[in-house]
KEMAR-514490 format. One line per 3 residues: for each residue x, y, z of N, C-alpha, C. Coordinates in steps of 0.1 Angstrom, whole numbers. Each point is the difference from the previous one (the first is absolute). Example, Ala and Ser with C-alpha at 12.3 -4.5 7.8 and 13.67 -1.06 7.14 Angstrom:
BEGIN
132,-57,78,-9,12,0,9,12,0  -4,11,-7,9,11,0,-8,11,8
This chain:
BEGIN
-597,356,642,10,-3,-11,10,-10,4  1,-10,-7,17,-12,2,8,8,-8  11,-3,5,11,1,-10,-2,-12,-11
12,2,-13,2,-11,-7,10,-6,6  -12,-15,-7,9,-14,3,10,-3,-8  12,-3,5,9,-4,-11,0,-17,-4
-1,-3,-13,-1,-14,2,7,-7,3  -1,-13,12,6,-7,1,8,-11,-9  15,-5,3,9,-8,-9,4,9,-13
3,11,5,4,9,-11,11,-2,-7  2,-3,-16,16,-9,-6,10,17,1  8,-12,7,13,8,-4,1,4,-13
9,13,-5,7,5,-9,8,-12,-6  7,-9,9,5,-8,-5,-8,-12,-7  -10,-5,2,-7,-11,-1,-1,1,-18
2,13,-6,-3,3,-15,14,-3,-7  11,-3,9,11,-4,-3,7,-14,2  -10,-11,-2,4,-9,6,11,-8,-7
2,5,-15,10,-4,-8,11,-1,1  3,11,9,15,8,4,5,-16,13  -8,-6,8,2,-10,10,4,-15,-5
9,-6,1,5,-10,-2,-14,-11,1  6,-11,-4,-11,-10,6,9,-9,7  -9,-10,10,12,-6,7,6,-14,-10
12,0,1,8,-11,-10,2,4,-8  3,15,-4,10,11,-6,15,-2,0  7,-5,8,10,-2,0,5,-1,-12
16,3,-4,5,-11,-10,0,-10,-3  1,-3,-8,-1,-19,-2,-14,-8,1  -8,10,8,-14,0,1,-15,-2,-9
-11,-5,5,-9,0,-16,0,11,-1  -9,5,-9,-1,12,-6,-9,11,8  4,13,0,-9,6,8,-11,11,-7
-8,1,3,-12,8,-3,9,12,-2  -6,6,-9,9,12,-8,-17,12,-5  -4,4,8,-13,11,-9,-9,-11,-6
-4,-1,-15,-7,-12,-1,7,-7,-8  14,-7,2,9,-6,-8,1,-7,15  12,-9,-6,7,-11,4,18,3,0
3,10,10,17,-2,-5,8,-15,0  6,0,-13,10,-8,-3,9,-4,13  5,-12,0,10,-9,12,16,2,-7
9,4,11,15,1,-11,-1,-11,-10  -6,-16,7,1,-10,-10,-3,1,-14  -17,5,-4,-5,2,-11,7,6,-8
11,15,5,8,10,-6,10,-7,-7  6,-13,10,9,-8,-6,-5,-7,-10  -11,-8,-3,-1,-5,-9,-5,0,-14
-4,17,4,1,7,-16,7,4,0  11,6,1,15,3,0,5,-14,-9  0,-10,5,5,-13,-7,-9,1,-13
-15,-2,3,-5,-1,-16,2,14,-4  1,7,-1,4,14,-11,15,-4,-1  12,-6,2,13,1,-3,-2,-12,-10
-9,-16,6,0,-4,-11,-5,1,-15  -8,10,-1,-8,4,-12,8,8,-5  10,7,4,8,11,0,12,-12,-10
3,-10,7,12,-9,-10,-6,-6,-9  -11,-8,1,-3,-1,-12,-4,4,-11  -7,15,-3,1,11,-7,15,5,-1
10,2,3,12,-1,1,5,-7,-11  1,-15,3,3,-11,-4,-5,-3,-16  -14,0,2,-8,5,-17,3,9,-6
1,15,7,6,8,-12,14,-3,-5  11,-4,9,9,-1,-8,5,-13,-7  -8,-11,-1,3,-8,-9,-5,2,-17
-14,13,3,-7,6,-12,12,6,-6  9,4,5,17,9,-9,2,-13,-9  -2,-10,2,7,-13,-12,-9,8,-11
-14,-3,3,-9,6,-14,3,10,-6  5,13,9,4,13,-9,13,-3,-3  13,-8,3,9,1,-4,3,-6,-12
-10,-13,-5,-5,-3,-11,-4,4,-13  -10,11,7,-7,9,-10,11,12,-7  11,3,16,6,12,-10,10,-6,-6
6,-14,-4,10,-4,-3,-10,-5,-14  -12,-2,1,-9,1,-17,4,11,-12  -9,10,14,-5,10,-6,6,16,-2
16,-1,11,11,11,-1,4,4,-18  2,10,-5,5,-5,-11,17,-2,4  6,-7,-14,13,-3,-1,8,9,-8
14,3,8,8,14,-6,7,-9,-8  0,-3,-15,9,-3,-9,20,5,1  4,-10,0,16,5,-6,2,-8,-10
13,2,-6,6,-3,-5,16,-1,-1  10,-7,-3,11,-3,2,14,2,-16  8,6,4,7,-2,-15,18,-8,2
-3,-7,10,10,-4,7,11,6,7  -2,11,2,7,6,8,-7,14,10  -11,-2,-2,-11,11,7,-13,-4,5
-3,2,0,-17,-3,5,-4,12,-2  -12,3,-5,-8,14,-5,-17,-6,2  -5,11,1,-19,4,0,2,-5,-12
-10,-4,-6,-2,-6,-14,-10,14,-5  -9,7,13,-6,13,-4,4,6,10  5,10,-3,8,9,8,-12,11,5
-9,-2,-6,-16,13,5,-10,-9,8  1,-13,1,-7,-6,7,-5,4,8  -12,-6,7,-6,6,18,-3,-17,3
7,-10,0,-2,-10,3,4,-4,14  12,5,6,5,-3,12,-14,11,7  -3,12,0,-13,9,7,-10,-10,-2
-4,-6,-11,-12,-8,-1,-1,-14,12  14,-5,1,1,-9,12,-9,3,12  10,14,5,-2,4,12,-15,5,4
-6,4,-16,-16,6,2,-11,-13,-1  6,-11,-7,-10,-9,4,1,-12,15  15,3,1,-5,-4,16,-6,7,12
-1,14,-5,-6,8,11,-17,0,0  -5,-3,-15,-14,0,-6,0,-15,11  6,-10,-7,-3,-12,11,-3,5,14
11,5,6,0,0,15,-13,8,-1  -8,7,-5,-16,8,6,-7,-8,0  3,-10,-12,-11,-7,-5,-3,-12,11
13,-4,2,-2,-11,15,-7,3,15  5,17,-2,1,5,17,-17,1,-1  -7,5,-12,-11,-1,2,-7,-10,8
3,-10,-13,-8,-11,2,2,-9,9  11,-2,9,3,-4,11,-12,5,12  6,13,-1,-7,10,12,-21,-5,-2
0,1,-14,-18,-7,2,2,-11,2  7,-7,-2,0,-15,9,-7,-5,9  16,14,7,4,-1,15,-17,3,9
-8,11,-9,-7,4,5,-13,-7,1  1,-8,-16,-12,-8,1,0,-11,13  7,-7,1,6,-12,15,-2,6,9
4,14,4,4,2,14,-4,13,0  -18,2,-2,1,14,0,-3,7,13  5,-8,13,4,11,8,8,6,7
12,-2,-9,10,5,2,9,-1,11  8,11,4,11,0,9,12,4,-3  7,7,9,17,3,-2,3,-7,-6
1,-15,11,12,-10,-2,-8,-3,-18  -8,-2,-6,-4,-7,-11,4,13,-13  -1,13,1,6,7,-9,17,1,6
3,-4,10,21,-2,-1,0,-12,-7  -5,-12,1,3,-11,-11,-2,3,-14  -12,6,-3,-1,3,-17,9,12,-8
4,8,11,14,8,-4,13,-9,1  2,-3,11,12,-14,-1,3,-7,-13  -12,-8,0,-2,-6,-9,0,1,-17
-2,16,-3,0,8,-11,12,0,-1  6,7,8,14,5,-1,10,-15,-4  -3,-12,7,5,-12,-4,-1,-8,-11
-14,4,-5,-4,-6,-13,8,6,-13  4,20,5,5,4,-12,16,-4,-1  7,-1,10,9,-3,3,3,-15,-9
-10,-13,3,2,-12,-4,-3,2,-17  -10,5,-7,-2,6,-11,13,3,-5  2,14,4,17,5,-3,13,-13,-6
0,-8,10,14,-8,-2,-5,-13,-4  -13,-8,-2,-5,-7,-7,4,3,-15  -5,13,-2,-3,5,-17,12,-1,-3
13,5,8,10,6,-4,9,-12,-3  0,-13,7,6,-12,2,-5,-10,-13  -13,3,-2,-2,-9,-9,0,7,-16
4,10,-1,4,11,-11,11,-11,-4  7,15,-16,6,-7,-7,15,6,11  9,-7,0,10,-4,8,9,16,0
7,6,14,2,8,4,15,0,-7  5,-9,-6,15,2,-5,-3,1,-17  4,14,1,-9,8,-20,16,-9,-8
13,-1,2,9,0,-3,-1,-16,-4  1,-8,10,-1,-13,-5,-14,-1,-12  -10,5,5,-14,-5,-7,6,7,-17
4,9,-2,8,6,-15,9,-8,-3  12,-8,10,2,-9,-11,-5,-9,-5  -12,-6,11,-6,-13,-6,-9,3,-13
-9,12,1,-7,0,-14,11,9,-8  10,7,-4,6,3,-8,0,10,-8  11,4,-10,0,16,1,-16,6,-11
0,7,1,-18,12,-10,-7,-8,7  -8,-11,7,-8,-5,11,-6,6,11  -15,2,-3,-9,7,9,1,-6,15
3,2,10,-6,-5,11,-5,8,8  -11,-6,10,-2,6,11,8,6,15  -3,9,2,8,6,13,-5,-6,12
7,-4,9,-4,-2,16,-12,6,3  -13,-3,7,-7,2,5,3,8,11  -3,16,1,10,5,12,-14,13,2
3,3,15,-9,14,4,11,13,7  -5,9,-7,8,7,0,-4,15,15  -16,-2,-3,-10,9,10,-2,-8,11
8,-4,13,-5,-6,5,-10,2,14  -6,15,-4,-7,3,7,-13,-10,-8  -1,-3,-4,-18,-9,-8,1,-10,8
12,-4,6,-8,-8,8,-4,1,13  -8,14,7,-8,4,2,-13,3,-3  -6,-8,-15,-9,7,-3,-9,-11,3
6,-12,0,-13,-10,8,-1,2,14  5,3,12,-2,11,13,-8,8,-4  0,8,-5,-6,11,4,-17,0,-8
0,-9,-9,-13,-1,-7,-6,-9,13  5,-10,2,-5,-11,9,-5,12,11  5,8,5,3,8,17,-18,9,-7
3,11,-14,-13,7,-1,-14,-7,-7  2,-10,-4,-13,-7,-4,-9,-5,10  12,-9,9,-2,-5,14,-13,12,12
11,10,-3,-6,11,9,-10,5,-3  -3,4,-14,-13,0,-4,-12,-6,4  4,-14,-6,-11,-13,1,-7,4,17
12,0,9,-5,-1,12,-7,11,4  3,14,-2,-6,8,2,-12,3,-6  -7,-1,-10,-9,-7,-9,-10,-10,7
3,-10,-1,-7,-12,1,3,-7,13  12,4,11,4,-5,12,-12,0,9  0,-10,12,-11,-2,8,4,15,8
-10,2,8,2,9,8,-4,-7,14  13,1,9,-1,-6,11,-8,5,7  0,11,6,-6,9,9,-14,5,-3
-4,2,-8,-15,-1,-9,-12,-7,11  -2,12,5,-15,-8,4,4,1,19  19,-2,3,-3,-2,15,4,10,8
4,10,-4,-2,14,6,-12,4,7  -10,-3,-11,-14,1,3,-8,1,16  4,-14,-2,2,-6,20,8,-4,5
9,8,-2,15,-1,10,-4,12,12  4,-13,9,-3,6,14,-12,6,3  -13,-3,-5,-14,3,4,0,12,-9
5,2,-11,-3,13,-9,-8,-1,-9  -11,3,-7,-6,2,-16,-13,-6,6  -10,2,-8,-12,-6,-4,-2,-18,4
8,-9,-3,1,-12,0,7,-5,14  5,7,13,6,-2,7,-11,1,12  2,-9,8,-9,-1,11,0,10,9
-15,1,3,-1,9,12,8,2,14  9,10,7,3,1,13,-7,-5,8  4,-5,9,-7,-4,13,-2,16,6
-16,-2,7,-5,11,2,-7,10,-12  1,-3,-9,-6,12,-9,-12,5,2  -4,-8,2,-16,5,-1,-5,9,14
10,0,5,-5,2,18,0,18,-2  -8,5,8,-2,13,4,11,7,1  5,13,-4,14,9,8,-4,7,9
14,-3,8,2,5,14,-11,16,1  -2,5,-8,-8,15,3,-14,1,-4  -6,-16,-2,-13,1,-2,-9,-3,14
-7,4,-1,-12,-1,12,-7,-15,-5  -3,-6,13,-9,-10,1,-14,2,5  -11,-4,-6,-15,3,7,-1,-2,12
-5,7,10,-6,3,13,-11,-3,3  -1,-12,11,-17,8,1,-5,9,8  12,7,4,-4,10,8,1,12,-10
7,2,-13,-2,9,-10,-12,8,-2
């Protein structure tokens, strides 16, 4: 009887880990180093999507808030107008039950959904793969738009001095009131439509980054190459004899 042969060039334990080992010209600043079956990223590359996501980030920015001209247009249409009237020595509601000044404040908040939506599919159609920095500009940018809307509407309204404008049209004379918001929480409502449409869309329909490289990260799954050594005998198998 032989003993068993153990086979020779037997892989290290480590040899199934070769991912865990730098490659040479790892360094910093360095090309890129073998990473499992990827390629890690160079600080450089990091830098320069960092720059392109800030710029996509201002320009989305920049777009949404010049879109507040359009809404501040629309609610200076479509607000209704609180009637007074004047008897030369008073100014009065011309309807004292009105909901005209509430109707202001509710149709600029209908605007602000209506924008934050359709911004946010925009945003999503262009750039649908997203990013921090690209949902901080379309919030920025919301918040800016409603803001420019706001004092747009309000400036180009009928004029903020009720006292002068009653003398000019004169006493039993209908006029309009100042274009004024009284809830100024609405203008939050283009943020926050923009922030959950947005988040939707992405979670829905967003790419999925990681999809697929788990699989064969670091010699793991079905699709990931074989260890060096696999196929070789274990240490506790016997090899044929011919003296067996």
């Amino acid at each position: 009887m032989t003993a068993p042969l153990t086979p020779p060039n037997r892989p290290s334990s480590d040899d199934h880990h070769d991912w865990r080992k730098p490659a040479p010209g790892g360094e910093p600043g360095g090309p890129a180093v073998p990473y499992g079956s990827h390629l890690a990223p160079s600080p450089g590359v990091d830098r320069d999507e960092l720059r392109a996501d800030l710029r996509r980030a201002g320009v989305v920015a920049a777009v949404v808030t010049v879109a507040g001209v359009l809404m501040g247009l629309l609610w200076l249409w479509l607000a209704p107008r609180v009637p007074l009237i004047s008897d030369n020595t008073a100014v009065f509601l011309n309807d004292s039950e009105g909901e005209e000044a509430i109707g202001a404040d509710g149709t600029f908040a209908l605007l602000g959904l209506a924008f934050g939506a359709v911004s946010a599919g925009l945003v999503f159609w262009f750039h649908r793969r997203g990013g921090i920095w690209l949902t901080v500009g379309l919030a920025v940018g919301s918040v800016l738009g409603s803001l420019l809307a706001w004092q747009l509407g309000t400036r180009l309204g009928p004029t903020s001095d009720v006292v002068a404008h009653a003398r000019e049209v004169g006493k039993g004379v209908v006029f309009d009131a100042p274009l004024e918001m009284h809830a100024h929480g609405v203008l939050l409502a283009w943020g926050l439509a923009a922030m959950l449409v947005h988040l939707g869309l992405t979670a829905a329909w967003g790419p999925r980054e990681f999809e697929g490289e788990w699989a064969s990260y670091g010699g793991w799954g079905p699709g990931a190459p074989s260890a060096p050594g696999a196929g070789a005998p274990s240490s506790g198998s016997a090899a044929p004899s011919d003296g067996a």
